[in-house]
C-alpha positions in Angstrom: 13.0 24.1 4.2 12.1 22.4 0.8 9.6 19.6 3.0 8.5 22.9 4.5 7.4 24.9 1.6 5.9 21.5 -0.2 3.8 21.3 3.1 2.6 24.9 2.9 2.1 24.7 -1.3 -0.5 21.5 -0.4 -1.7 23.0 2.6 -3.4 26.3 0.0 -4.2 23.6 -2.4 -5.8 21.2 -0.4 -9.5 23.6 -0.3 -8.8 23.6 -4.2 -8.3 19.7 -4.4 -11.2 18.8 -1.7 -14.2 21.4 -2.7 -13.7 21.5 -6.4 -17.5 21.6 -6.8 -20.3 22.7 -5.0 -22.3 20.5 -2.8 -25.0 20.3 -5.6 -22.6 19.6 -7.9 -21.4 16.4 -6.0 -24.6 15.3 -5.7 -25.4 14.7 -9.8 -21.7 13.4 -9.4 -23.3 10.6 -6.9 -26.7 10.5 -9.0 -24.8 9.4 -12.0 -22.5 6.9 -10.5 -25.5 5.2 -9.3 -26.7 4.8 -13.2 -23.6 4.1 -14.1 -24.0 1.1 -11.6 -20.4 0.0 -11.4 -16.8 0.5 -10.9 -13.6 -1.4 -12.2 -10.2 -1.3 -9.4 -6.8 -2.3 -10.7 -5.1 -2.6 -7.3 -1.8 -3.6 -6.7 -2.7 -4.8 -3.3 -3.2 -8.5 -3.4 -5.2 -9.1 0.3 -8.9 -9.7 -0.6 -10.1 -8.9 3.2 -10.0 -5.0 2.7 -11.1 -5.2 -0.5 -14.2 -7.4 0.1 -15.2 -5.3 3.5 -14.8 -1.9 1.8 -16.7 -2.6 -1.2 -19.3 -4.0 0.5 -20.0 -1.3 2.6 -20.0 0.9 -0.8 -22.7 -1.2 -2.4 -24.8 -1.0 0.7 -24.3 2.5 0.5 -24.9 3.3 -3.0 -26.0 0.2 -4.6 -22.7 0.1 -7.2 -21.1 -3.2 -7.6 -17.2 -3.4 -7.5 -15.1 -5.1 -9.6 -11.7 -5.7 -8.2 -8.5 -7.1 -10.1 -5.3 -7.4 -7.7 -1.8 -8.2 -9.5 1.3 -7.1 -8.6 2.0 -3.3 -9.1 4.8 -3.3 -12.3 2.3 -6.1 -13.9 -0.6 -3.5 -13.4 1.1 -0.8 -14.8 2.0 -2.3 -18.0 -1.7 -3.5 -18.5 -3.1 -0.1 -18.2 -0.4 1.2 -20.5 -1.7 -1.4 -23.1 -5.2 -0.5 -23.0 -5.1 3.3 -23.2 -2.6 2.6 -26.2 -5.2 0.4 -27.7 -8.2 2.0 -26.7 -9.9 -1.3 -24.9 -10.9 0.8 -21.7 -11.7 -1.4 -18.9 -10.5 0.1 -15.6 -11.8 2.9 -13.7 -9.7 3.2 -10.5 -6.1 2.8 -9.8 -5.7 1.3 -6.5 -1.4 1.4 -6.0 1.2 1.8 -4.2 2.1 5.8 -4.5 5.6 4.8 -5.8 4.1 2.5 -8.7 1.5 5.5 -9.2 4.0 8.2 -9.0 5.9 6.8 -12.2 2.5 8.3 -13.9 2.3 11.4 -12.8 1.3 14.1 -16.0 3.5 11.9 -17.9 1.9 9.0 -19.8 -1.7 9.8 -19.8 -2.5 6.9 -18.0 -4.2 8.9 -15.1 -7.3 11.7 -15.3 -7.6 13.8 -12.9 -10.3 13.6 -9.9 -11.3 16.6 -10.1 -11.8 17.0 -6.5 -13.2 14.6 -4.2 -14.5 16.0 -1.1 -13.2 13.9 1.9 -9.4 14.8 1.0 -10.7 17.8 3.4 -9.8 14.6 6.0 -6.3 14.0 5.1 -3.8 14.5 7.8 -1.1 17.1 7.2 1.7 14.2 6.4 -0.7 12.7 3.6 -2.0 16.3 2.3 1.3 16.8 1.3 1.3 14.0 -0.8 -2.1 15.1 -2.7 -2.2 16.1 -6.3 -4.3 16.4 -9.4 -4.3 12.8 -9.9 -3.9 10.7 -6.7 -5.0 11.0 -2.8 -3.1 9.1 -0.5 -6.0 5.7 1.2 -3.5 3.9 3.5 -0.4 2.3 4.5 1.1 -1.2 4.7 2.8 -1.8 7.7 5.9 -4.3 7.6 7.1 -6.7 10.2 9.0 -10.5 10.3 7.1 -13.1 10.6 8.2 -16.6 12.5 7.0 -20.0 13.0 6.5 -20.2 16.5 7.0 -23.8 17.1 10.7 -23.4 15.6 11.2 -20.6 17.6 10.5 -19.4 21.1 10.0 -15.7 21.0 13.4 -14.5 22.3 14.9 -16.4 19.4 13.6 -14.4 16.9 15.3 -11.6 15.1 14.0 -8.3 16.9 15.9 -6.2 14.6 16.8 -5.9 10.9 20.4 -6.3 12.0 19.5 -9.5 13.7 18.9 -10.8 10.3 23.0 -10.7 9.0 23.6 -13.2 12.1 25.4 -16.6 10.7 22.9 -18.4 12.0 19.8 -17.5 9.4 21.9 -18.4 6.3 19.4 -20.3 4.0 17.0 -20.1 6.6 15.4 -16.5 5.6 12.4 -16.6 2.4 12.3 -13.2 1.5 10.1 -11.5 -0.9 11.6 -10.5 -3.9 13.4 -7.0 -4.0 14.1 -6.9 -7.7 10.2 -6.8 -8.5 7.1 -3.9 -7.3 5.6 -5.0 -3.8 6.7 -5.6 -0.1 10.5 -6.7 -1.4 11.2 -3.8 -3.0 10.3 -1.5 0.1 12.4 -3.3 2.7 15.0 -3.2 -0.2 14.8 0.6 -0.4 14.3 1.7 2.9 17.2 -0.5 4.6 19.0 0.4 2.1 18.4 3.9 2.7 19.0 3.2 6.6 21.8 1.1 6.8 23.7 0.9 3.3 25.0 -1.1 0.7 27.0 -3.2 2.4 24.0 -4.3 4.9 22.3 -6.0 2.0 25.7 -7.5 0.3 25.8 -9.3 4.0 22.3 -10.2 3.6 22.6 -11.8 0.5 25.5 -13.8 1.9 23.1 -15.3 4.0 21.1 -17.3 0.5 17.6 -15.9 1.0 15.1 -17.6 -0.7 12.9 -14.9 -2.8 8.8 -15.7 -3.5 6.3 -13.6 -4.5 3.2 -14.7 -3.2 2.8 -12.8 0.5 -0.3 -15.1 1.6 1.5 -18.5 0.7 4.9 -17.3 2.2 3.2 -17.4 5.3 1.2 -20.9 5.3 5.0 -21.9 4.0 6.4 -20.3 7.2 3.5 -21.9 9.3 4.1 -25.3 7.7 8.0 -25.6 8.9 9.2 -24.9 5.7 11.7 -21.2 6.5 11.3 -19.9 10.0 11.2 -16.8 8.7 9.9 -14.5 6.3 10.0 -11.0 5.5 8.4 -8.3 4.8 5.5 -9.7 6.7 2.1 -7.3 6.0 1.0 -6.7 9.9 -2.4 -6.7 8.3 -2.6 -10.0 6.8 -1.9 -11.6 10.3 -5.7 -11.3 11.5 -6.7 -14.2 9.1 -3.4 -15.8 9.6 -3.1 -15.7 13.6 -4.8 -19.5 14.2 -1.5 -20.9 12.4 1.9 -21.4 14.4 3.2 -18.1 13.9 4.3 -14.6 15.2 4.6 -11.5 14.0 7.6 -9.0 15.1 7.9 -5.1 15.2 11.3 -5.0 14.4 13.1 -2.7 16.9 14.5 0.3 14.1 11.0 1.3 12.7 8.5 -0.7 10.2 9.5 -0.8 6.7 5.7 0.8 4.8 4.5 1.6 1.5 1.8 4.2 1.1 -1.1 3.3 -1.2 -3.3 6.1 -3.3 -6.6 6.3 -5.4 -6.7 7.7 -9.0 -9.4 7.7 -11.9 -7.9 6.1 -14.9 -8.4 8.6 -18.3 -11.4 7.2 -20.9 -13.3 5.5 -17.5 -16.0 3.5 -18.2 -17.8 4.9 -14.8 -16.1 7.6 -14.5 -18.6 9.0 -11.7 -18.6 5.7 -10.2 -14.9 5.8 -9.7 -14.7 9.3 -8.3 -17.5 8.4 -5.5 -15.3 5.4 -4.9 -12.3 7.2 -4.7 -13.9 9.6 -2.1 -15.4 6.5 -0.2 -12.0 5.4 0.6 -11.0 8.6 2.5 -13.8 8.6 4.3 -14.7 7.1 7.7 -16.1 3.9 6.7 -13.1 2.5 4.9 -10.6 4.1 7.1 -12.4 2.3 9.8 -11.7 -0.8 7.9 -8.0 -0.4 6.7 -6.9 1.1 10.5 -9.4 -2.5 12.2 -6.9 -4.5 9.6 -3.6 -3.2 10.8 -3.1 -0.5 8.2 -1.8 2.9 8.8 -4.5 5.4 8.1 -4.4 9.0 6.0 -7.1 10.7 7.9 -7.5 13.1 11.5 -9.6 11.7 14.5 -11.0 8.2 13.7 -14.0 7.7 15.1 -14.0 4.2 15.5 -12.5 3.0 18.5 -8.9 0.0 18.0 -7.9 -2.5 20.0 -4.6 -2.0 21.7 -2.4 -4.3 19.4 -4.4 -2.6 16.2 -3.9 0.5 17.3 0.0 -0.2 17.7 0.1 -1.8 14.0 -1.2 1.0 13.0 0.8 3.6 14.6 4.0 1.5 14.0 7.1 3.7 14.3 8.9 5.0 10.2 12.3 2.9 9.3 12.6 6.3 7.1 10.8 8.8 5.0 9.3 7.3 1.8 11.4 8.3 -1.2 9.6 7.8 -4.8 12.6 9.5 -6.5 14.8 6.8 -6.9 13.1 3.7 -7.1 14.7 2.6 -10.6 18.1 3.1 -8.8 16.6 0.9 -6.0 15.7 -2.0 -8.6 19.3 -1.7 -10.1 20.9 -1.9 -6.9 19.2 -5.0 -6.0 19.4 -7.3 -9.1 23.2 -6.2 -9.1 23.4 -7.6 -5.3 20.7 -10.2 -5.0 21.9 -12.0 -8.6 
């Protein structure tokens, strides 16, 4: 009932949130971001592909340059609290996970709000309930396991999360890290919703080695080093898929983070940064994120996916996203995984 009425409460402020401003209006909002001539992202998403594709198409569109910085999501965080607290202003848009952007919410004035952006009209009815004031939901990450497939034949691998507490992986499994922001901390939370405590004090039994660098964890796995690695991003695999490896879709559900847009406060560009945030719900960059293996936010996608895209995109939910505990989460795992 509680889902239901926070469903409805978006659904009647969703016109509010989408057509805050005439059609007039958002045209002087896209004159002036054209003056302006540029935009700053802070993203916590470290892959440069979608970043480089959308961006282009922006500039070709408008003719604003983009400046992106990628780190990982806590790292971000802190940065942007250092510059509103010292008044250096440098970053327009906030490109982050929802539960890193969620911490922010009418709480540390970190975040302005967009003032309405017209594509959130778009949104499908899961993501519209996840709109407010000062973020719209862009995309998802879609997680897997990822193996070397010269080390294993493909009905070796683990095809399930459980697979993963069987004798035979110990020391053998790298592992992003679950007690820091990023992929780690999302299969940490949602198996840990799914299966318990005691699934992850089995799977710490088993040595994991933790990294934090997603795109070398793979070239590791490719290179013989683990034979497997998890959380794998399904969409890093299209630039990956030439080296020795496999992806999985592990048989419970794909572990996923949902990623949002918000306009930092004291923007430099600040019209800049709310075309750009409107740009990424629209069907240019959805196009992009879905072609990638990303779960997309928006109704009827023009653009037509290939089978396997359209199944990494459409990937089946371990469980329900759940920002309310996440500094539990991060307790629970440095008191497991020590």
């Amino acid at each position: 009932m509680k889902r239901f009425i926070s469903i409805l409460s978006t659904a009647l402020l969703l016109p509010m949130l989408a057509h805050a401003q005439t059609q007039a209006e958002w045209d002087k909002v896209i004159e002036a971001a054209k003056k302006e001539g540029k935009v700053v992202v802070y993203s916590g998403y470290v892959s440069p592909d979608t970043h480089n594709a959308i961006n282009a198409e922006f500039r070709k569109k408008y003719g604003i340059q983009v400046d992106v910085l990628t780190a990982r999501g806590g790292e971000l965080r802190e940065r942007v609290r250092m510059e509103q607290q010292t008044g250096r202003f440098l970053a327009d848009v906030y490109h982050m996970a929802i539960s890193i952007t969620s911490l922010s919410f009418g709480k540390d004035n970190t975040l302005a709000a967009h003032g309405g952006l017209p594509n959130i009209a778009n949104l499908n009815p899961v993501m519209a309930a996840r709109t407010n004031q000062w973020m719209a939901p862009i995309f998802t990450i879609n997680y897997g396991l990822l193996y070397n497939a010269q080390m294993l034949k493909p009905e070796e691998a683990p095809k399930s999360w459980a697979d993963l507490l069987d004798p035979k992986w110990r020391g053998k499994i790298m592992m992003d890290d679950p007690r820091a922001s990023g992929g780690g901390r999302v299969f940490f939370h949602m198996t840990y919703d799914k299966f318990g405590r005691a699934y992850h004090e089995k799977l710490a039994q088993q040595n994991p080695t933790f990294v934090r660098d997603y795109n070398e964890a793979a070239r590791r796995v490719a290179r013989g080093e683990y034979p497997i690695y998890l959380p794998f991003i399904f969409g890093a695999f299209e630039k990956l898929k030439a080296l020795p490896i496999k992806y999985v879709l592990m048989e419970e559900g794909a572990t996923y983070g949902s990623y949002g847009v918000s306009i930092m406060t004291n923007a430099p560009h600040p019209n800049a940064a709310r075309l750009l945030a409107n740009f990424y719900l629209g069907e240019e960059a959805q196009a992009i994120y879905a072609k990638s293996g990303h779960g997309i936010v928006i109704n009827n996608l023009k653009e037509r996916l290939s089978p396997e895209m359209a199944a990494l995109a459409n990937v089946k939910p371990l469980v329900e996203e759940d920002f309310t505990r996440i500094d539990e989460h991060f307790k629970n795992a440095k008191e497991i995984y020590k």
